[in-house]
C-alpha positions as CSV (number, residue, x, y, z in Angstrom):
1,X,13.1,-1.1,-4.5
2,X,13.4,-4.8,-3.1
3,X,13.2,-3.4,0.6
4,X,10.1,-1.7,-0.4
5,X,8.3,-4.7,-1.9
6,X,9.4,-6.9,0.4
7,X,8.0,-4.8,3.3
8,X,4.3,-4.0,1.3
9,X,4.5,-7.9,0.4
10,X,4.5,-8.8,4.3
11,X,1.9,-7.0,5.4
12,X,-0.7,-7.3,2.9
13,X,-3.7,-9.4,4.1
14,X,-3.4,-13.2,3.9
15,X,-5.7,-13.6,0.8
16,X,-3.8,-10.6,-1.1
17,X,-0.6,-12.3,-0.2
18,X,-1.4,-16.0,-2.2
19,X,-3.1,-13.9,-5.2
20,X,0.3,-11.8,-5.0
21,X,2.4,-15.0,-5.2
22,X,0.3,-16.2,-8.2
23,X,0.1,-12.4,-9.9
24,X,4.0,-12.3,-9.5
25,X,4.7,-15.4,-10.7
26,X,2.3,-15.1,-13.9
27,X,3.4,-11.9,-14.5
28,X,7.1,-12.9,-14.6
29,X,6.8,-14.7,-18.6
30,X,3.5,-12.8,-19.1
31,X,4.5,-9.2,-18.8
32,X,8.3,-9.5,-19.0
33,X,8.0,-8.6,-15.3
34,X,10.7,-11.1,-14.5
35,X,13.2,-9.0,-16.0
36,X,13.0,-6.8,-12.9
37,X,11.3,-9.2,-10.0
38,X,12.0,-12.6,-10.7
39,X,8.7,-14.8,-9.5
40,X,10.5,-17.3,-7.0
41,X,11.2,-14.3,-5.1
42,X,7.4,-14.0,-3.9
43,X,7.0,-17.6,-3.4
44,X,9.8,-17.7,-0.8
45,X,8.3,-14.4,0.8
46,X,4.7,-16.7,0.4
47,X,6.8,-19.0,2.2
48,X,7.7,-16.5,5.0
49,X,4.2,-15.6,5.7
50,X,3.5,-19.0,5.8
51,X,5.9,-19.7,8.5
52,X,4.3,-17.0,10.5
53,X,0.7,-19.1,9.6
54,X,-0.6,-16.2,8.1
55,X,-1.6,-18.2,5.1
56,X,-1.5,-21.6,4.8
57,X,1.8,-23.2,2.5
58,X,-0.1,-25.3,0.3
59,X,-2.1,-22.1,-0.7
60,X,0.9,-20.7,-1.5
61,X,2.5,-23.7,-3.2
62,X,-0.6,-24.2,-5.9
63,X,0.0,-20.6,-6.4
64,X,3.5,-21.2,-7.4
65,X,2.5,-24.0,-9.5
66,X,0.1,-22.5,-11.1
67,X,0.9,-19.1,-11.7
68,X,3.9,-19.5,-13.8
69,X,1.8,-21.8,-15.7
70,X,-0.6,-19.2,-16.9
71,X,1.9,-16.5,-17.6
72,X,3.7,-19.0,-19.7
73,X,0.3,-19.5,-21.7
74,X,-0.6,-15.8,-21.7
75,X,3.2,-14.9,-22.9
76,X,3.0,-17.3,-25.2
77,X,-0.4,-16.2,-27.4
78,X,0.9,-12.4,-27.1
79,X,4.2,-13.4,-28.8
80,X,2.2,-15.6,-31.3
81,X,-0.5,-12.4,-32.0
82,X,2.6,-9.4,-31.4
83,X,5.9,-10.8,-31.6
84,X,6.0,-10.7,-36.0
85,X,5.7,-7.1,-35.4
86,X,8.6,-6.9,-32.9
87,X,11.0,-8.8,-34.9
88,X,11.3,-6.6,-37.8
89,X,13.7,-4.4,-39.1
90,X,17.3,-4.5,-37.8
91,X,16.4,-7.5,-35.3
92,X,15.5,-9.5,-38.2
93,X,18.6,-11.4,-38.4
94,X,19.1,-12.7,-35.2
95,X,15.8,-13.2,-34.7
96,X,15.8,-15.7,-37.8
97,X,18.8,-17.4,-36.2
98,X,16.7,-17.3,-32.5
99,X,13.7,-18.8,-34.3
100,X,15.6,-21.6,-36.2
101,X,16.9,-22.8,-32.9
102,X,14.2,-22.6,-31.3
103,X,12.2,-24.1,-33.8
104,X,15.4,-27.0,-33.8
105,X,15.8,-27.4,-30.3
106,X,11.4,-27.6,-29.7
107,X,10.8,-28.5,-25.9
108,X,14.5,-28.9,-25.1
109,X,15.3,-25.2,-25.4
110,X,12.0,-24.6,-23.1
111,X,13.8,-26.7,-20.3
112,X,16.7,-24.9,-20.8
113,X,15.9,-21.5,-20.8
114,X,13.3,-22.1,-17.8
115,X,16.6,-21.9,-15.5
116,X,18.3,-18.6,-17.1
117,X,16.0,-15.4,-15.4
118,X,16.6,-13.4,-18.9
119,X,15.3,-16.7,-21.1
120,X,12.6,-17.7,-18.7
121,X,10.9,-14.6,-18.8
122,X,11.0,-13.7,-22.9
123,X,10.8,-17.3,-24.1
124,X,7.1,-18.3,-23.6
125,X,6.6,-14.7,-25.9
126,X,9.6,-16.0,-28.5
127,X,8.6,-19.2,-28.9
128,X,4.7,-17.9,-29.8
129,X,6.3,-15.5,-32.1
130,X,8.5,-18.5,-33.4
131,X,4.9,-20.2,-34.2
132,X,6.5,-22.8,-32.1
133,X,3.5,-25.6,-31.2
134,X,2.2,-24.7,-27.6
135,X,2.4,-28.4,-26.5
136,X,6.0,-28.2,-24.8
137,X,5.1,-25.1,-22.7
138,X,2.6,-26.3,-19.8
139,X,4.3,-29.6,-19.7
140,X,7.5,-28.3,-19.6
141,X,6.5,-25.6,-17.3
142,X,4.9,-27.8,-15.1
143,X,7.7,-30.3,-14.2
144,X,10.0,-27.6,-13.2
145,X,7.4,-26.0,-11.4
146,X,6.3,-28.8,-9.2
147,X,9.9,-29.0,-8.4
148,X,11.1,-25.0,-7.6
149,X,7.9,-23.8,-6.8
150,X,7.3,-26.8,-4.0
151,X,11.3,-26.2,-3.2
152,X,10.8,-22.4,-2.7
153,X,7.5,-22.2,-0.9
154,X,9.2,-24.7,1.7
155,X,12.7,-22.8,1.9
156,X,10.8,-19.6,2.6
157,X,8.6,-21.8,5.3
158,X,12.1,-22.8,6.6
159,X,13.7,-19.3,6.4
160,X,10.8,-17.6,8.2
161,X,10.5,-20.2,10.9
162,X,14.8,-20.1,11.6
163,X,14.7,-16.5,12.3
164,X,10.9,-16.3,13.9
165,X,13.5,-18.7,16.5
166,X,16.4,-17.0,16.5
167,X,15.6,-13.9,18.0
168,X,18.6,-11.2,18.1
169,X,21.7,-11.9,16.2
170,X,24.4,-13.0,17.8
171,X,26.8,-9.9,19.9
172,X,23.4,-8.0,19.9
173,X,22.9,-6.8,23.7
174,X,19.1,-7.6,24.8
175,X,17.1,-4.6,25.2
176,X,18.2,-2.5,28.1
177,X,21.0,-4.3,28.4
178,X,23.1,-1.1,27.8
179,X,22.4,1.8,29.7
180,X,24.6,4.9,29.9
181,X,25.4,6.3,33.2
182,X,24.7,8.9,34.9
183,X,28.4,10.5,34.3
184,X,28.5,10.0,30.0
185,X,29.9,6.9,28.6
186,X,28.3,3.5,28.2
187,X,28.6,0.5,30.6
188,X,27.3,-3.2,30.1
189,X,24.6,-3.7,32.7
190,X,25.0,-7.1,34.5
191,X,21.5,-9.3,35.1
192,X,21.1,-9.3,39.4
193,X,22.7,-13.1,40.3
């Protein structure tokens, strides 16, 4: 499944590719989507594509910034509209003890669980659910975000650029270098001096 997205991800057009990046990364605390795809994984690949100047970086970057930052406001008014309904039942006593902290711990328990995949996607729909005050969130959110997303969208600029110059791996023959003979076998075929 990663193969395949990463291969549909790098050769969409340039203009798909940011909106990607942003869709991903909204989608991560929105949707719950970051359960399965984690969003920093499409702003390295944004990164990539950057590298090969496909898109340009700081395209790619706002849409790392910003992205998150809407899912975590979208996540967090369909928690604060849904989540009551969610949390009844059987889950009712853990999620009393979940609110409490929450409730306890306000914008410090958003820092925190922005660097724990699980927390970061389901917290922006807990703490709406909690009735938690929306102020931490976008603050929050944006401070980490200005950090990792920046940090991401230049290690996948770095990544893609290091093996756009690599070319073949190490012990890899060159093209034609091995050709087999006219007997069977294999033999190494020299370069003329």
């Amino acid at each position: 499944m990663l193969r395949c997205f990463v291969e549909i991800f790098l050769s969409i057009p340039a203009p798909l590719a940011v909106a990607a990046v942003f869709l991903v990364t909204a989608g991560e605390t929105a949707f719950f989507l970051g359960l399965v795809l984690p969003g920093e994984f499409a702003v390295i690949l944004g990164g990539v594509l950057a590298s090969q100047e496909r898109v340009p970086l700081v395209a790619v970057l706002l849409a790392g910034v910003i992205g998150p930052i809407a899912g975590d406001s979208i996540g967090y008014f369909l928690g604060r509209r849904y989540g009551r309904r969610f949390f009844k039942g059987r889950r009712r006593k853990r999620w009393a003890k979940a609110r409490a902290w929450l409730r306890r711990r306000g914008a410090f328990a958003v820092f925190l669980g922005r660097f724990t995949a699980f927390f970061r996607s389901i917290l922006p729909a807990a703490a709406g659910a909690a009735r938690l005050p929306l102020r931490p969130f976008p603050s929050v959110e944006y401070r980490r975000r200005r950090v990792v997303g920046g940090g991401l969208g230049d290690a996948g600029l770095f990544c893609g650029t290091q093996l756009r110059n690599a070319g073949p791996p190490r012990g890899t023959p060159e093209p034609g270098a091995l050709r087999p003979p006219a007997g069977g076998g294999a033999r190494l075929a020299l370069p003329p001096p």
